[in-house]
N, C-alpha and C positions, 0 to 999 in steps of 0.2 A: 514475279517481281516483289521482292521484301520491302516495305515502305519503315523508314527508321523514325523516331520519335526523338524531337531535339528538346520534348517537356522538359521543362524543371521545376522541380516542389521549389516554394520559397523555403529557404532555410529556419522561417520561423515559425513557419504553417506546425510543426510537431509541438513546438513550445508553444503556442497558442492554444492547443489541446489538450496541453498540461494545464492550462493556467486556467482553461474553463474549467478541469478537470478539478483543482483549488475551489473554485466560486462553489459548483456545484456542492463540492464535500460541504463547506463551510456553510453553503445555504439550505441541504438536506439538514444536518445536523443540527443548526438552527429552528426548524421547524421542529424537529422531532424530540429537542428539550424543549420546545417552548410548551406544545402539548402531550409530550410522554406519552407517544402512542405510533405505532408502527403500523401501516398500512400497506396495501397491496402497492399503490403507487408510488410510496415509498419505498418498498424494497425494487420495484421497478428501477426505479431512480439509482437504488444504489448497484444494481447491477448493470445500468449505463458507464456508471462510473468507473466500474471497472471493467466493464470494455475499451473504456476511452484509455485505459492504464496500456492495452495491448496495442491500440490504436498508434499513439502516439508514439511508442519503440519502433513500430514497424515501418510508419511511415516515415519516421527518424533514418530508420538501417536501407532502406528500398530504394530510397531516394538521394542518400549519402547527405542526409541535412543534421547529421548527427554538431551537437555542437555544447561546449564546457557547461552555457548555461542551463541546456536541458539535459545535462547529467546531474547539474545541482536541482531543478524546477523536479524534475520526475521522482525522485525520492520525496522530497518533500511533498509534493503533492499524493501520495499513497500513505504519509502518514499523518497528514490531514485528516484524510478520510479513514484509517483505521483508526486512529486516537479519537477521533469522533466517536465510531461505532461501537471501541470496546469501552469507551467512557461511560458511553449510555447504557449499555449491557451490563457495566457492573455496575451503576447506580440502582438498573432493576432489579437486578440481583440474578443475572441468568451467568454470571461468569465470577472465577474467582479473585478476592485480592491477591493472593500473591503471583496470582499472572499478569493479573494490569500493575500492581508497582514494578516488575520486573518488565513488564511491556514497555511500558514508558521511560522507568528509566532507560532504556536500552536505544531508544527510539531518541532522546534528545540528547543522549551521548554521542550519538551516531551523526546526530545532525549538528551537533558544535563541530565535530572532527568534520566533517563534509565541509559546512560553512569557511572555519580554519583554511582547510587546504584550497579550499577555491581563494579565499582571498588573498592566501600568499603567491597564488598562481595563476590567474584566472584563465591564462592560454593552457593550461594543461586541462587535460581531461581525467577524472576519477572514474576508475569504470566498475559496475555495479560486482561483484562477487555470482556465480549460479549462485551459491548457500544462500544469499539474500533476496537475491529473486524467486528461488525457490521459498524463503520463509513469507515472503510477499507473495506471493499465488493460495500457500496455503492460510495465510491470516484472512485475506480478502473471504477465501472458502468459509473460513469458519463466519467470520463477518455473514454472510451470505447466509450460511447454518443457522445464526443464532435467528436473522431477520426471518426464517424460513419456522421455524421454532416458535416464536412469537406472535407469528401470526394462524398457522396449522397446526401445532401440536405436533412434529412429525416423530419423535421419538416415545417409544411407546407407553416408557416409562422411567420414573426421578431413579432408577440405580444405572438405567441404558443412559440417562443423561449425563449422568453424574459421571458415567465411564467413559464416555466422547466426549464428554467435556476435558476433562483430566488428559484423554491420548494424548489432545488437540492440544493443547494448552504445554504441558510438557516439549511437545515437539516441537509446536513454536518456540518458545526459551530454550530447547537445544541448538536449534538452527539458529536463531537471533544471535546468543551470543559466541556460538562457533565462527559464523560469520564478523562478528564482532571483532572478533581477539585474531582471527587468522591473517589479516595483514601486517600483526604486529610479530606475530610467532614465526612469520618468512624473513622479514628483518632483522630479528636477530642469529638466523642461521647462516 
């Protein structure tokens, strides 16, 4: 005998997990400008954070609680926490400027058009691109790399740095503004 399960997630249980996910960024990042130092619990912490990234999609899509405003809260809240992390990385000097001016701008270009389109729509859903989710897996990584760096040394040496930094760096500003531009380059086709 199969026994069926008449559960249901609340629908705001995912964006709940976004919005801790916001505090958390906001209040990690907070501590780590106040004393400009990275810690093992620290990068602890930032690696919760991005679990909770996977967290809340999943139990978003598993549960069918997908809903307009955690399409707009889940971006934003991922670039919370990487505007944080690569703000602080290039203030130390472990990342370049022309990847964080090119990161950022890109990042609150991204979120006027987002904001825009929700407010002209708020029942419609924006749905994320792979190429962004994809550049979001790989920023978090590097995010992850640099905090791993900081605290271990793991590359062995500043021309191995220097060359992972750049791969990284590069392919994130390929995929950010691919991602970027491809919903506009379908519309005019």
């Amino acid at each position: 005998m199969t026994r069926t399960s008449n559960f249901r997630l609340p629908v705001w249980l995912p964006n709940m997990v976004t919005i801790m996910r916001i505090v958390a960024g906001v209040s990690l990042f907070i501590a780590i400008f106040y004393d400009r130092q990275i810690t093992g619990i620290r990068m602890g912490f930032f690696m919760m954070i991005v679990l909770t990234d996977w967290v809340d999609g999943w139990l978003a899509r598993k549960f069918n609680a997908r809903t307009s405003w955690g399409q707009l809260l889940d971006p934003i809240a991922d670039k919370v926490v990487l505007l944080g992390a690569f703000a602080y990385f290039f203030l130390s000097g472990d990342i370049s400027g022309w990847f964080t001016i090119l990161y950022f701008a890109r990042e609150i270009l991204q979120t006027i058009i987002r904001i825009s389109s929700f407010a002209n729509s708020k029942n419609s859903q924006t749905p994320t691109l792979f190429i962004s989710k994809l550049k979001t897996a790989l920023s978090y990584c590097y995010g992850l790399l640099l905090f791993a760096e900081q605290l271990y040394h793991i590359l062995p040496s500043t021309t191995i740095i220097l060359l992972v930094h750049t791969v990284l760096e590069v392919f994130i500003i390929l995929l950010s503004y691919t991602g970027l531009i491809k919903p506009f380059i379908r519309k005019w086709n």
